[in-house]
LUMBA-306427 format. One line per 10 residues: their letters; for each residue x, y, z negated of C-alpha. Coordinates in Angstrom, 2 decimals. Layout:
// residues N
A> X:Y:Z  ... $
//
This chain:
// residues 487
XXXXXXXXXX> -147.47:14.00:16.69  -149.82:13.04:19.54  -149.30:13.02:23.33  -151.44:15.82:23.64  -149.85:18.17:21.12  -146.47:17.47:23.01  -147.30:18.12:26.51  -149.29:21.46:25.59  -146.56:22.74:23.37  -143.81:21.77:26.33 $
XXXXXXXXXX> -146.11:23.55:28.91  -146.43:26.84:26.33  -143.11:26.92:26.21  -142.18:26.56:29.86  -144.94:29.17:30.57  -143.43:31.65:28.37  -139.83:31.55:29.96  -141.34:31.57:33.40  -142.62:34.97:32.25  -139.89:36.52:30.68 $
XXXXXXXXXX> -138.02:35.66:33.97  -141.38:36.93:35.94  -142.24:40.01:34.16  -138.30:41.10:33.77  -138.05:40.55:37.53  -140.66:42.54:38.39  -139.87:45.24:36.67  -135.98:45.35:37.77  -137.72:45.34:41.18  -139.93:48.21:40.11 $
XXXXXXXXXX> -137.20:50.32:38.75  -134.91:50.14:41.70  -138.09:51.60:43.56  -139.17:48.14:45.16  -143.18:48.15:45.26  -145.04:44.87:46.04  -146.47:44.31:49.99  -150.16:43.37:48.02  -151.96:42.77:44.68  -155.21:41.82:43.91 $
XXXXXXXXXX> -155.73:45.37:42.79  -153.83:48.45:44.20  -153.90:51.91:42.64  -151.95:54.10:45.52  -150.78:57.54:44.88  -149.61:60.18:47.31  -147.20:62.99:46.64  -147.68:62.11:42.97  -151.17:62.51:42.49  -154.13:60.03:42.47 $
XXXXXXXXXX> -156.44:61.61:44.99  -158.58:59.18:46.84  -156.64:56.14:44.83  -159.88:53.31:44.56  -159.41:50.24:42.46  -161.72:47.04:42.42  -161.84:45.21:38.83  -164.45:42.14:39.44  -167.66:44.04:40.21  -165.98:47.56:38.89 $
XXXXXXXXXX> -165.20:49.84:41.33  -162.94:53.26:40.26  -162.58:55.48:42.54  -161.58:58.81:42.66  -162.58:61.90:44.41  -161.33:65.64:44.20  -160.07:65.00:40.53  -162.54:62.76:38.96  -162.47:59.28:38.52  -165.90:57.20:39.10 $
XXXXXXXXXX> -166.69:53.96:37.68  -169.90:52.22:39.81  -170.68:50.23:37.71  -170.63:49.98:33.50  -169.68:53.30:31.28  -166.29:53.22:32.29  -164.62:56.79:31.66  -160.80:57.45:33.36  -159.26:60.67:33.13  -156.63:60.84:36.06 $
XXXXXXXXXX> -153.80:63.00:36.45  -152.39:65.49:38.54  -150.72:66.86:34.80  -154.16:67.98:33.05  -157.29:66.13:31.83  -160.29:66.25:34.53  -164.03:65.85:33.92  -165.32:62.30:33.62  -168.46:60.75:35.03  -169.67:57.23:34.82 $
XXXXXXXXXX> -172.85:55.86:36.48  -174.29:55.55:33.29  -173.49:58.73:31.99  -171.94:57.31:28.94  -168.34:58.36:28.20  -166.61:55.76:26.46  -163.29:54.93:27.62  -160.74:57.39:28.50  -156.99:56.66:29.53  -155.76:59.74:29.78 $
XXXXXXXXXX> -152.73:59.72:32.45  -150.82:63.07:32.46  -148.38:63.27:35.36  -149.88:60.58:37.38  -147.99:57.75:35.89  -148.27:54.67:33.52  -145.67:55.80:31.60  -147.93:58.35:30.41  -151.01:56.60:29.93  -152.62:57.10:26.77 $
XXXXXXXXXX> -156.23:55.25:26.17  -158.80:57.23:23.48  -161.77:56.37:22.11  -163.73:59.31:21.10  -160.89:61.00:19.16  -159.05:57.49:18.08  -156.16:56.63:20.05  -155.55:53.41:20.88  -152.11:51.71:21.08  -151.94:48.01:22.14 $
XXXXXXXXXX> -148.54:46.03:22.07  -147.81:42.65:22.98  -144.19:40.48:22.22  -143.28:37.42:23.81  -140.43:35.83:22.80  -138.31:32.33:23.36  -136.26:31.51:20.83  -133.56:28.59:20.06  -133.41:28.34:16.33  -129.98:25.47:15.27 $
XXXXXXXXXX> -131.70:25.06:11.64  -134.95:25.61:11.39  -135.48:25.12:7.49  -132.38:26.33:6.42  -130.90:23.12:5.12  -127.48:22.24:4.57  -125.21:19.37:5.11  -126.36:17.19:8.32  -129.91:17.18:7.81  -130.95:20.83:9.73 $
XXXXXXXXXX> -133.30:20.58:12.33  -133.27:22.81:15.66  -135.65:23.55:18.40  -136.49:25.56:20.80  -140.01:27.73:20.16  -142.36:30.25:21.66  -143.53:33.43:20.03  -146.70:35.38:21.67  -147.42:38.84:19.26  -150.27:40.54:20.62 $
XXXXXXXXXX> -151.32:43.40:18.71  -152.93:46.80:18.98  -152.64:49.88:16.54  -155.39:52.72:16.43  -154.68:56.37:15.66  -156.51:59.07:14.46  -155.83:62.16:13.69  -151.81:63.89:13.87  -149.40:66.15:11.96  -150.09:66.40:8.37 $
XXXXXXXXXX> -153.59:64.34:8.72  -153.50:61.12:10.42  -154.81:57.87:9.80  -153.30:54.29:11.43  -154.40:50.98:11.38  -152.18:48.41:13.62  -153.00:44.54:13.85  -150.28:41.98:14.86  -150.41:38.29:15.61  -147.68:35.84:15.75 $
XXXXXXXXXX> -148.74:33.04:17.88  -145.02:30.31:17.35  -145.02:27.00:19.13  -142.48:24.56:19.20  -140.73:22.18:21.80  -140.59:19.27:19.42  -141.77:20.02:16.09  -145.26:20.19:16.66  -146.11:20.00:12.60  -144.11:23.81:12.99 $
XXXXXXXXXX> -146.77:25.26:14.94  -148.20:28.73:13.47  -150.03:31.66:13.69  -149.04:34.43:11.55  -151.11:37.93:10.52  -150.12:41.38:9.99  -152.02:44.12:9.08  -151.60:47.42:8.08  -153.30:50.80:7.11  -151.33:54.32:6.63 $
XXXXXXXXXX> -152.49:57.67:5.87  -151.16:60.50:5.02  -153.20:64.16:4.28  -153.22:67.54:3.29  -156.38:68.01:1.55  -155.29:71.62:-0.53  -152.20:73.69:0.27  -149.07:72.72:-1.43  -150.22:68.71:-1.79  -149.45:66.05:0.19 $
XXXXXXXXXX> -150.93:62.70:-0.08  -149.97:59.15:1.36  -151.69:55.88:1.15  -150.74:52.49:2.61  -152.78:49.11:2.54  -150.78:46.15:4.24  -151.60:42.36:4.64  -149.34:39.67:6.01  -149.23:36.00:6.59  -145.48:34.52:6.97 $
XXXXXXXXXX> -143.90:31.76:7.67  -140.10:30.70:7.79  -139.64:33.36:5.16  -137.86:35.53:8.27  -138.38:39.39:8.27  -140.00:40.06:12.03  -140.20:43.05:13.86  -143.11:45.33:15.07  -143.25:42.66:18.05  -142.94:39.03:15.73 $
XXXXXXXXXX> -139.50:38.93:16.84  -137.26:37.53:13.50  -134.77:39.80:12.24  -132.38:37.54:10.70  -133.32:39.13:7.40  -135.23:36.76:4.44  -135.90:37.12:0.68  -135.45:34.22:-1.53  -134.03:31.56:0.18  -135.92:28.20:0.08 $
XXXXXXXXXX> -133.06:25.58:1.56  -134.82:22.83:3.23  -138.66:23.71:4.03  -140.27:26.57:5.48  -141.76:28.44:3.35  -145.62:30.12:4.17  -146.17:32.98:1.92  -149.45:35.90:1.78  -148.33:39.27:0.85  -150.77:42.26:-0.24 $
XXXXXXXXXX> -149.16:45.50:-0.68  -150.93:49.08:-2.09  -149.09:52.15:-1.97  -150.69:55.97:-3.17  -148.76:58.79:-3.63  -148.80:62.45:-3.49  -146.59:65.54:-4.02  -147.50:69.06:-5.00  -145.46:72.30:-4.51  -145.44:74.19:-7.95 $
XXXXXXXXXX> -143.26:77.19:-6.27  -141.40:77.54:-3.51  -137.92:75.75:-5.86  -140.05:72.87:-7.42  -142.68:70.10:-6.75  -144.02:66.96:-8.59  -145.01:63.57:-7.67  -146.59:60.37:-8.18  -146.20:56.97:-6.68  -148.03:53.81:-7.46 $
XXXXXXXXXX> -147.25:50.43:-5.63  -148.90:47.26:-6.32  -147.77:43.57:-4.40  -149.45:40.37:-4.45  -147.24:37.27:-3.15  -148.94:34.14:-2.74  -146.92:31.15:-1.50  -149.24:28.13:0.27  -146.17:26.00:0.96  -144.33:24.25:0.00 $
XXXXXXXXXX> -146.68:23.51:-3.51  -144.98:24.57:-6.56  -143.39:27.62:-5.47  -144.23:30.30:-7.87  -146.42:33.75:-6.70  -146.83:37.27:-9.05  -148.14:40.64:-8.72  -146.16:43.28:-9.60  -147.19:46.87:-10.43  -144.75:50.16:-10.50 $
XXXXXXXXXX> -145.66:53.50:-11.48  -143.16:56.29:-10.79  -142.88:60.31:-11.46  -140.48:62.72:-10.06  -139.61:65.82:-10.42  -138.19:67.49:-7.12  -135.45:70.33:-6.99  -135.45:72.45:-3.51  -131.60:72.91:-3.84  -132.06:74.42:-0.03 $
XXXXXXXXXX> -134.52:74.27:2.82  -132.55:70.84:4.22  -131.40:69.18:0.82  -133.93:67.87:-2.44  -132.57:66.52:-5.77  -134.79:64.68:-7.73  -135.19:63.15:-11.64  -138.05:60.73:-12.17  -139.43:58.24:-14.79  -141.04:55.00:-13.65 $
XXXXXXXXXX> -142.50:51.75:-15.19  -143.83:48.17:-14.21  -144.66:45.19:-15.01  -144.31:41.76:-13.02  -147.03:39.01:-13.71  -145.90:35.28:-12.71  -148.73:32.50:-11.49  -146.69:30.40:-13.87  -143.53:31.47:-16.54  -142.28:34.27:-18.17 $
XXXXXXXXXX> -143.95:38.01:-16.76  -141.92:41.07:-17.49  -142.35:44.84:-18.40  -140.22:47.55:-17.53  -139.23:51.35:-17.58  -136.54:53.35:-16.41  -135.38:56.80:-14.73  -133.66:57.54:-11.63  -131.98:60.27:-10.31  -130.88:61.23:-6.88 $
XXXXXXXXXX> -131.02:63.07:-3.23  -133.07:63.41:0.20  -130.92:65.26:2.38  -130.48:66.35:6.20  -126.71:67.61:6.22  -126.98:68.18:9.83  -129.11:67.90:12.42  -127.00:64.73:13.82  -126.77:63.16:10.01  -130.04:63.03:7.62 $
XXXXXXXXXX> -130.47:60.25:4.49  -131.42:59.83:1.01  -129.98:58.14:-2.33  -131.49:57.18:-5.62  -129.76:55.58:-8.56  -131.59:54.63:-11.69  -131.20:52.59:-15.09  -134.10:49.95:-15.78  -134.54:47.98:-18.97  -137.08:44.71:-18.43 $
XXXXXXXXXX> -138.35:42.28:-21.29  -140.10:39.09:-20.82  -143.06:37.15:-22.34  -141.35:34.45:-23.00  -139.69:31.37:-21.67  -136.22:31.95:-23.69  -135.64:35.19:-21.75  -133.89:38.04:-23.39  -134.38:41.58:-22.41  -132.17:42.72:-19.96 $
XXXXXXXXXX> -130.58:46.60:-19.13  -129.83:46.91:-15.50  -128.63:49.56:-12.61  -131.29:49.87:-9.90  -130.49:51.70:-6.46  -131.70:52.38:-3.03  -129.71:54.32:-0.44  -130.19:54.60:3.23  -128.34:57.27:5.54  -128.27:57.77:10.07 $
XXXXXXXXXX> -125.56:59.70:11.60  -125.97:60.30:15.16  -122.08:59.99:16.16  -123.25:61.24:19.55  -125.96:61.62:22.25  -126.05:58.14:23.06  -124.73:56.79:19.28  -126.49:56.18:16.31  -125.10:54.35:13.15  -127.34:53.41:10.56 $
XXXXXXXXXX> -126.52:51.94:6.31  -128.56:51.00:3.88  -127.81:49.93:0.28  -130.65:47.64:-1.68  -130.15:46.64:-5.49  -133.71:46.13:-8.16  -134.50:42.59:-10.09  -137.29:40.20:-8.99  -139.12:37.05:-10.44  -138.02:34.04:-8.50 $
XXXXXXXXXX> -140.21:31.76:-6.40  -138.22:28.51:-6.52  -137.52:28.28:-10.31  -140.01:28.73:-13.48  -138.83:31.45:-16.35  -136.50:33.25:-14.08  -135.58:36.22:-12.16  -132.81:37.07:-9.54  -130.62:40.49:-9.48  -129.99:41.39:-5.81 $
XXXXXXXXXX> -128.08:43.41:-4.30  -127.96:44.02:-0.57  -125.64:46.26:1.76  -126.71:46.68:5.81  -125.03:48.63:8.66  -126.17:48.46:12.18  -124.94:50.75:15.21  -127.21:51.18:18.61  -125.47:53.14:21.79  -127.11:53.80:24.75 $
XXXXXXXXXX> -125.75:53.48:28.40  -127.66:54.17:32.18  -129.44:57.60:31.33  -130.57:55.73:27.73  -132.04:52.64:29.73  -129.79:49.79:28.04  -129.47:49.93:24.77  -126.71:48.03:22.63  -127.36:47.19:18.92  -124.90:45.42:16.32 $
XXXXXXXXXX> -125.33:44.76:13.02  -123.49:43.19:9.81  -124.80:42.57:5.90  -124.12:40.92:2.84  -126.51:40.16:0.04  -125.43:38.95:-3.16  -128.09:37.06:-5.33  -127.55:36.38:-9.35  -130.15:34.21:-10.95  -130.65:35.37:-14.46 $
XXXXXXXXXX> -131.08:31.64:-16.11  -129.61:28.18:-15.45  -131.28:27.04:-12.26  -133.90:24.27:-11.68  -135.65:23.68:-9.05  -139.53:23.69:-9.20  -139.56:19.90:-8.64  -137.58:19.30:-11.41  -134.93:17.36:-8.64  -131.73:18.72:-6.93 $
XXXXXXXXXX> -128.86:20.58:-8.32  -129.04:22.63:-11.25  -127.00:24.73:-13.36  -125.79:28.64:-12.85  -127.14:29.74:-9.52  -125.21:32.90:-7.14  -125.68:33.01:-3.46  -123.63:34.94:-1.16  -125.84:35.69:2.26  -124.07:37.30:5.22 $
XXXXXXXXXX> -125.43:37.93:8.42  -124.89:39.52:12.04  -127.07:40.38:14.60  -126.21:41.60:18.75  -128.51:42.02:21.23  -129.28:44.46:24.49  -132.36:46.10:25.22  -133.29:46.82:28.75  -136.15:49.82:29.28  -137.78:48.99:32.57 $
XXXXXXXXXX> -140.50:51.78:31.48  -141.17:53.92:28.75  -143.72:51.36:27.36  -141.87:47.93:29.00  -138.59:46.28:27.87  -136.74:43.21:27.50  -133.85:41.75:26.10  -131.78:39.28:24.35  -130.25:38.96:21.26  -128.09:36.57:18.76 $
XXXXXXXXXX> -128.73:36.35:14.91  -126.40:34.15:12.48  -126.56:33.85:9.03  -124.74:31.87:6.25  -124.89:31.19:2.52  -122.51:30.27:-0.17  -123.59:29.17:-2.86  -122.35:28.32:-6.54  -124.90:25.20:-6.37  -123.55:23.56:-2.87 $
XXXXXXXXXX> -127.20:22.44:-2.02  -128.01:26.15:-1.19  -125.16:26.59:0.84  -126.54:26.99:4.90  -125.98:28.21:8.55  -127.69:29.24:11.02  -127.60:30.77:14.68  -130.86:32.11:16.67  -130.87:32.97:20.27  -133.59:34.87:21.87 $
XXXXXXX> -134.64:36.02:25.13  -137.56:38.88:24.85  -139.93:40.97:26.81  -142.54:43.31:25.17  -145.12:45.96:26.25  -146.33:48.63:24.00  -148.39:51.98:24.99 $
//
């Protein structure tokens, strides 16, 4: 660790949390109705409307006049508001920007290119994490770190025919533990059409780069939420996910589907760990019991290749429900048998239940509870010739107070992990025999929405595992202070 490293990392930091404090302070100020004295640049509006507001970015000068925004300089395009779209001239006579603001207020700005809306984000976070790399015993290490996630999302298209791509960068730098220091990548592509009557098509492409093995939200923020747990390092991992599917309307009682999903994980760290590629193929058959409920029988089969070990085949058949009892309670369930044999390593075939579930039920207004229910069979990273049976159960409730400004979010879950095989580690070191992990974990935190697209917040995360091999057993608390921007 060098002098150098140290001092920027310390000034990141302290940069960030003068921010958060900054940018939240501002916009407490701004929501009580408390406007600034001066500002480099000033867009002033009268009775609501932007008539005569001017605006002086570098050499740029936008001004407008009865309606119409001017740009003097570049091919700068602004559509203003006074609640519809007015005519745009540049001095170039190029249109290329517009930031459409209907209503006269940044709340409702909304920037297009041609007929691709764009969406940019940004998350900044500061975060004190007790146990960094999950260890147990007295070795865990703690620190406090910095998390910058700029991003931006474009959009084209709407309804039954759009098209999205969003970008997102996680930017993490630590206090002390320089050798920590990250950026992580997320990308993703959606689609969904309409090309005939009756079909529907989806398609999804994703990429990610993680590290910590944390699930993070659409702003980098860590949800307290991990897959195979890796006591004792952070583990760095590249995901590639492909989704297609489509569903056709044989009459107005029937349709038929098809889903295919393909994932690529790659670990880079620490060496050893051990990637696949899995594959899934899946066909149901949908019953239109009523115009708010759809049961469903389908068939679907895999197969899970291993960088090193054992692969697997599968098949199986599911049955289940997509449902919206009312309009304050809406969810789905599907329950299925799978039967998996391996190439090789000693395995024997295995018959197992498979099931997702997820259901919301808005108690009130300003109450929403949420539960989801997880269970399917996947190789495992830290062992060769293995695979782990998991089963996870999640329910989180979010209420609203000051006309839906503050928001209040809970949340509790318990995952239980059985490893098929007597355990070894992929050193060929630490504990070994029969391996089951029980992971709990809770989450609070309050969200504060200065403005529709502005908010910040703070929230607590623990987590804990017990495990049959004590060397797995961990816990760990995460407190976070936020602020992020999204239009």
């Amino acid at each position: 660790m060098t002098m150098n490293n140290d001092i920027q990392g310390k000034a990141l930091l302290f940069a960030v949390a003068g921010a958060l404090v900054f940018l939240t302070t501002v916009g407490l100020a701004a929501d009580a109705g408390i406007s600034p004295s001066a500002g480099a640049a000033a867009l002033q509006a009268s009775s609501g409307k932007l008539d005569n507001a001017k605006m002086i970015l570098d050499d740029v000068a936008i001004q407008s006049r009865g309606g119409t925004m001017y740009a003097a300089a570049g091919p700068v395009a602004v559509l203003p508001g006074n609640n519809s779209a007015a005519n745009v001239e540049t001095a170039s006579g190029t249109e290329a920007l517009s930031l459409q603001a209907f209503g006269s207020k940044l709340d409702d700005v909304k920037i297009k290119i041609g007929d691709v809306y764009v969406h940019p984000h940004l998350g900044t976070s500061f975060t004190y994490d007790d146990n960094l790399t999950i260890s147990s015993g007295g070795s865990q290490q703690g620190d406090f770190y910095a998390l910058v996630s700029p991003g931006v999302q474009f959009q084209y298209g709407k309804g039954e025919n759009t098209i999205s791509l969003d970008y997102q960068a996680g930017i993490q730098r630590f206090f002390r533990l320089n050798s920590m220091n990250t950026v992580d990548h997320n990308l993703m592509l959606t689609g969904q059409f309409s090309p005939i009557e009756k079909l529907r098509v989806h398609v999804a492409q994703g990429f990610s780069r993680a590290t910590g093995g944390e699930s993070r939200d659409q702003f980098g923020s860590p949800t307290g939420q991990i897959g195979e747990r890796v006591p004792g390092t952070r583990t760095e991992i590249v995901n590639y996910t492909t989704a297609l599917g489509a569903e056709y309307d044989i009459s107005q009682k029937t349709a038929i589907g098809a889903d295919f999903t393909m994932s690529i994980s790659d670990y880079t760290n620490p060496p050893g760990l051990v990637g696949n590629t899995s594959y899934d193929v899946r066909v149901p058959f949908y019953y239109h019991l009523s115009s708010k409920t759809d049961l469903f029988l389908g068939a679907d089969g895999g197969a899970s290749s291993v960088d090193r070990g054992a692969s697997s085949t599968y098949g199986g058949f599911d049955v289940g429900a997509r449902t919206r009892l009312t309009g304050k309670i809406n969810g789905s369930v599907r329950v299925g048998y799978q039967h998996r044999d391996f190439d090789g390593g000693g395995i024997s075939s295995i018959d197992t239940v498979v099931a997702t579930a997820s259901a919301d039920w808005a108690i009130t207004h300003h109450t929403t509870l949420a539960a989801s229910i997880n269970r399917g069979v996947a190789p495992a990273a830290s062992t060769i010739n293995n695979y782990i049976e998991s089963t996870l159960l999640d329910l989180s409730v979010h209420h609203k107070l000051w006309h839906d400004k503050i928001t209040l979010s809970a949340g509790v879950g318990y995952e239980r992990d059985d490893y098929g095989q007597p355990f070894a580690t992929f050193t060929g070191s630490g504990a070994t025999g029969s391996r089951s992990d029980d992971y709990y974990y809770l989450r609070a935190g309050c969200d504060y929405a200065i403005r529709k697209w502005w908010s910040a917040g703070a929230n607590y995360r623990f987590r804990s595992s017990v495990s049959s091999l004590s060397a797995y057993d961990f816990d760990n608390n995460m407190v976070s202070i936020y602020t992020r921007v999204s239009f």
